[in-house]
C-alpha positions as CSV (number, residue, x, y, z in Angstrom):
1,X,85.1,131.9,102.7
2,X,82.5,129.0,101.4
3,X,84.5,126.5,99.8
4,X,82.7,124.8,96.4
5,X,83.4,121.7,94.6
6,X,83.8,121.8,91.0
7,X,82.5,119.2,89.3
8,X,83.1,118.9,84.9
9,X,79.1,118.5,83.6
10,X,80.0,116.7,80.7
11,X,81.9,114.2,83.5
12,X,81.1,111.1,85.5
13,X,82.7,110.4,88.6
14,X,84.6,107.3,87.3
15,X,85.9,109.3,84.1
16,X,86.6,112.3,86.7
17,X,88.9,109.8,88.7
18,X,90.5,108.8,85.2
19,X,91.3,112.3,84.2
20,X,93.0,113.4,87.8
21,X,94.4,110.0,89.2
22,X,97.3,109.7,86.6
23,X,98.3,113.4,88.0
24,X,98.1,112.6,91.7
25,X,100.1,109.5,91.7
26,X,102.8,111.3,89.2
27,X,102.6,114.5,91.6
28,X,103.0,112.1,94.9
29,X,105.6,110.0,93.2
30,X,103.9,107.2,93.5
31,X,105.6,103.9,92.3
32,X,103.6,101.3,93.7
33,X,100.5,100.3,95.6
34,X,102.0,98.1,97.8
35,X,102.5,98.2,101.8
36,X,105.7,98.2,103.3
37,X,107.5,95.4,103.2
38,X,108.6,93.5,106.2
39,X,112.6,94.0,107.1
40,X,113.5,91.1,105.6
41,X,112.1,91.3,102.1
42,X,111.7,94.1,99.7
43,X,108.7,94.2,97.0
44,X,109.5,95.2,93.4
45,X,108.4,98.8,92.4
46,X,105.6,98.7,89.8
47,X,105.7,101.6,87.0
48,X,102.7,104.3,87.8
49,X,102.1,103.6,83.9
50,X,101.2,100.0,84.7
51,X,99.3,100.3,87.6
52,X,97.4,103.4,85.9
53,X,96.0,101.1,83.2
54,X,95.1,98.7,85.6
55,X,92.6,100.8,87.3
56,X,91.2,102.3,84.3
57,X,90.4,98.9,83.5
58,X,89.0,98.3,86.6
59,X,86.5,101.4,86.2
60,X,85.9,99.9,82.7
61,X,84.6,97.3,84.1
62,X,82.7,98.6,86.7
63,X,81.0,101.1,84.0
64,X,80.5,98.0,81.8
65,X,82.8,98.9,78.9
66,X,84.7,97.2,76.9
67,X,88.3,96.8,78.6
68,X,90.1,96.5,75.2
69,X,89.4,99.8,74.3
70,X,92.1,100.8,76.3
71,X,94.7,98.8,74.2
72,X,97.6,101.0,71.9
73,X,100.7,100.0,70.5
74,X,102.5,100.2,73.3
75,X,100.1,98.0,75.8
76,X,97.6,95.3,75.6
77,X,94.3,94.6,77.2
78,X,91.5,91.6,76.5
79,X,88.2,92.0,76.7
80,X,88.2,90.1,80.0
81,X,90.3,93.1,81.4
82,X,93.6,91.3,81.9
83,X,96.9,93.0,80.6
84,X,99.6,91.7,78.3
85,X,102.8,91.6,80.6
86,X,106.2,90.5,80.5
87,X,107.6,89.7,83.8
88,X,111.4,88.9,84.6
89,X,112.1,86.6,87.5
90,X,115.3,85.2,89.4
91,X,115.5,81.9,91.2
92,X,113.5,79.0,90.2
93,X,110.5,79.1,87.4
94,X,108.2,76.9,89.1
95,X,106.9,78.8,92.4
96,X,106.8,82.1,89.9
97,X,104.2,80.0,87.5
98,X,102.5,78.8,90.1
99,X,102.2,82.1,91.8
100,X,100.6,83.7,88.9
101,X,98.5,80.9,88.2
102,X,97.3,81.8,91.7
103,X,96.4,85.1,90.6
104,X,94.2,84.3,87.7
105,X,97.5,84.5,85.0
106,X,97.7,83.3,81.8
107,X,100.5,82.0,80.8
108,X,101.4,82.8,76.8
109,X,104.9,82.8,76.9
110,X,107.5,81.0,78.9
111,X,111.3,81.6,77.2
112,X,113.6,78.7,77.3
113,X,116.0,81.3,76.9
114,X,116.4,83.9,80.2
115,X,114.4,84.5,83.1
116,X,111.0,85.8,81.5
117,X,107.5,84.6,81.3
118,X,104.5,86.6,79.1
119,X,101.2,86.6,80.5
120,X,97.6,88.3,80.7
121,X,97.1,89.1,84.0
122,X,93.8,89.9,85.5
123,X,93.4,94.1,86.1
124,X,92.6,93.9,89.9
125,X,95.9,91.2,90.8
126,X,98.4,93.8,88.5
127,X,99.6,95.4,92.1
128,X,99.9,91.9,94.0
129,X,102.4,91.1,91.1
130,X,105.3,93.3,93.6
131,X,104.4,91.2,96.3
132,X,105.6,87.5,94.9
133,X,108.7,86.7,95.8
134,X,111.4,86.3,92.7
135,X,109.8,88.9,90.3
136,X,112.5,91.7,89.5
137,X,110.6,93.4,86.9
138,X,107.1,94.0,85.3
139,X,106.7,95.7,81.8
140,X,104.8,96.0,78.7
141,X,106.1,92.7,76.3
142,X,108.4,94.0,73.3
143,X,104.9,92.0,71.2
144,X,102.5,94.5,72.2
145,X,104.1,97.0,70.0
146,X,105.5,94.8,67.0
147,X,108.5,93.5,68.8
148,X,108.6,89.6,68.6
């Protein structure tokens, strides 16, 4: 039995990966990109949703598309091929800031109120975002979709 690849004509190899990626990491279960954490310290889970649009962003770019094109109600991206994220945090504010400074962040948004800060932040760090310590969650700002 000869085994064949199948390859869609009317499809790249970069919009092939967009079409059957999404399915594979939902299929797997996948919930982050991130390597096992030592014994002593556990990484935040980052939704498959998140890290999805970050590497179609990534291919974007690569393929020398506009990023933005991406954008909906529900999620934003810049031109630039950052993402507009809303990322909760316990402990101190400081080393968080300065953490996603360290990335390439943007800071737009830093609530007086609760432990939150809003921020674009650069496609290609979205998955180191699990590994700084302090960050409990990462999800689309209530903004990107008429919230706020």
């Amino acid at each position: 039995m000869s085994r064949h690849l199948v390859f869609f004509p009317s499809c790249g190899p970069a919009k092939l990966v967009l079409l059957v990626l999404p399915l594979v990491l939902v299929c797997a279960g996948c919930t982050s990109f991130s390597s096992q954490p030592p014994a002593n310290q556990t990484y935040l889970h980052l939704s498959p949703a998140i890290l999805i649009l970050a590497q179609q962003v990534e291919i974007l770019k690569l393929e020398r598309h506009n990023p933005s094109n991406l954008s909906s109600p529900l999620a934003r991206v810049d031109r630039v091929g950052r993402l507009d994220l809303a990322i909760g945090y316990r402990g101190r504010k400081q080393p968080v800031l300065t953490a996603l400074r360290g990335i390439g962040a943007q800071i737009v948004a830093k609530p007086a109120e609760g432990h939150r800060i809003e921020a674009w932040i650069p496609a290609r760090h979205v998955a180191s975002l699990a590994r700084i310590p302090g960050i409990v969650f990462v999800r689309f700002p209530t903004r990107a979709h008429g919230g706020n």
